[in-house]
N, C-alpha and C positions, 0 to 999 in steps of 0.2 A: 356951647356945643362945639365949639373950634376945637377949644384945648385937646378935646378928647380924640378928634380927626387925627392932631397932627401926632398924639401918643400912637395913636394906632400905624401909622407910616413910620417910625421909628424903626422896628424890627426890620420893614424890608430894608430900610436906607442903610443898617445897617451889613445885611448879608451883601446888597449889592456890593457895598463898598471894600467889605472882606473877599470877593470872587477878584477883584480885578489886584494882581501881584504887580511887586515894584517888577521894574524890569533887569536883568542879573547883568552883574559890574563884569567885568574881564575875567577875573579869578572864577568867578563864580562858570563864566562860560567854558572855562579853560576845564574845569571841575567837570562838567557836562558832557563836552568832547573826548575829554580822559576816558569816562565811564563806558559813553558807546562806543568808541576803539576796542576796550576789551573787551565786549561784549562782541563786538563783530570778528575780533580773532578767536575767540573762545567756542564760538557758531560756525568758525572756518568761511567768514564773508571776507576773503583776502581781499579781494578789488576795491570794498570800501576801506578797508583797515590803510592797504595802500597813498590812498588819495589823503589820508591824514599824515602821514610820514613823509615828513621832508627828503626832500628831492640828492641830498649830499648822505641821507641815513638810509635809504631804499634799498643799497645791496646788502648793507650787516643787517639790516629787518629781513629780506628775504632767506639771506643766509642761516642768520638763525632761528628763522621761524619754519625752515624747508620740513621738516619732521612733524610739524604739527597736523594732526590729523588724518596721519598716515602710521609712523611707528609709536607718540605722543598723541594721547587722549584728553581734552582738558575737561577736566571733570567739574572744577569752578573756578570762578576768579571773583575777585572784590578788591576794591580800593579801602586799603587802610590805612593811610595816612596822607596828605599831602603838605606840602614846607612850599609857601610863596617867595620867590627873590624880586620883590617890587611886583608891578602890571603886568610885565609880558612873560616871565620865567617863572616856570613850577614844577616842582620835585616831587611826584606821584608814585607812591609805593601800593603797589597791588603784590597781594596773596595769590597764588596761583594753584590749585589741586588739581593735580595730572597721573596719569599712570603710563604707564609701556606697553604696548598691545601683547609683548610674551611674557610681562610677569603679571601683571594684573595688581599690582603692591600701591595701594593709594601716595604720592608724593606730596610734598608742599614745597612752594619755594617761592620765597620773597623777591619779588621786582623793581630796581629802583627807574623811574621811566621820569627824563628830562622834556618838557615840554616847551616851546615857545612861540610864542603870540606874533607872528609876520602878516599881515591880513589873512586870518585865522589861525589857532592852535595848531601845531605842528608836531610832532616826535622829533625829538632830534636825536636823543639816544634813552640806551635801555642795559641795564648791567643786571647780575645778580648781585644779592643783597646778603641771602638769606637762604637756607635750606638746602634742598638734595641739588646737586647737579645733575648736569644735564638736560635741561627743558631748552634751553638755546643753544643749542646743539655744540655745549663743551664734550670734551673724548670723555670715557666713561672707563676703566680700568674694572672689569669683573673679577674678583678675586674667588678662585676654588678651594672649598677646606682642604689642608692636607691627605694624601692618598694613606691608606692603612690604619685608620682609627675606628675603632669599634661602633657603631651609631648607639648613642646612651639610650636606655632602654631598662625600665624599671623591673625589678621581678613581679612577675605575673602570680597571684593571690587568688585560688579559686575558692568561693563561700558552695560548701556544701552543705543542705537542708539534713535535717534528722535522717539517719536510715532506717 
C-alpha cells in the first residue's frame, strides 16, 4: 500500500517544485528594469522613469523627453531586441508608436537605450536608431507642396437608372 501513497504525492511534489523560479542573473534584471522604464515613460510616470537614469544622462533625458505627453502622445512601446556587452552593459532597442497631438498620423521610431548595472540598472543614453524623427525632440522641417497646382481629382461618373 506504500508504493501507491508515495505515486499519489508525485503530482503535488511535482507543481510545488515547478511554482518556485530560479532567481534572474543580472541581464535578466537589467531586461526587467528596461521594460518597466518604458512603461513608466510611455504612462508619463516621469519621477519613476527619472530615478532609473543616471545622474550624468538626467538633462538629455529631460531634454528630450520635455514633449512627451504634452505635444507627443505614446501610443506604444515594446522592447525588440536587446545585445548584452558582458554583466553590466546592455544595448536595449525598443519600438516606439507615438503621434503629434496636431496631426493625429500614427509614427514609429526605433530606440537604441544603453544601460548600465552601478548598484542597479541605470540609463546612460538613448539615441534614435530607426524611423520618423522627432520623438526626442530632434527640429522637424515641415515641408508645404508647392503653391499653384491643381488638387488631382478624378472625373466625376454619374450612373443614371432607366428613364
Amino acid at each position: 500500500m506504500r508504493p501507491t501513497s508515495a505515486f499519489a504525492l508525485a503530482p503535488l511534489l511535482a507543481v510545488l517544485l515547478a511554482a518556485c523560479p530560479a532567481p534572474l542573473n543580472a541581464v535578466q534584471r537589467g531586461q526587467q528594469t528596461a521594460q518597466e522604464f518604458n512603461q513608466d515613460t510611455r504612462f508619463g510616470r516621469t519621477s519613476l522613469a527619472m530615478d532609473r537614469v543616471a545622474k550624468e544622462a538626467r538633462d538629455d533625458f529631460a531634454q528630450h523627453h520635455r514633449s512627451w505627453g504634452t505635444d507627443i502622445r505614446i501610443a506604444d512601446v515594446e522592447l525588440s531586441g536587446m545585445k548584452s556587452h558582458g554583466e553590466r552593459d546592455l544595448d536595449v532597442m525598443v519600438r516606439v508608436g507615438w503621434y503629434r497631438q496636431t496631426e493625429q498620423d500614427l509614427r514609429v521610431t526605433t530606440l537604441k537605450q544603453n544601460w548600465r548595472d552601478k548598484d542597479g540598472w541605470e540609463l546612460v543614453a538613448e539615441e534614435r536608431l530607426d524611423g520618423d524623427v522627432g520623438l526626442l525632440g530632434e527640429p522637424v522641417v515641415f515641408v508645404a507642396p508647392p503653391e499653384g497646382r491643381a488638387p488631382a481629382q478624378f472625373p466625376t461618373i454619374r450612373l443614371r437608372g432607366a428613364d
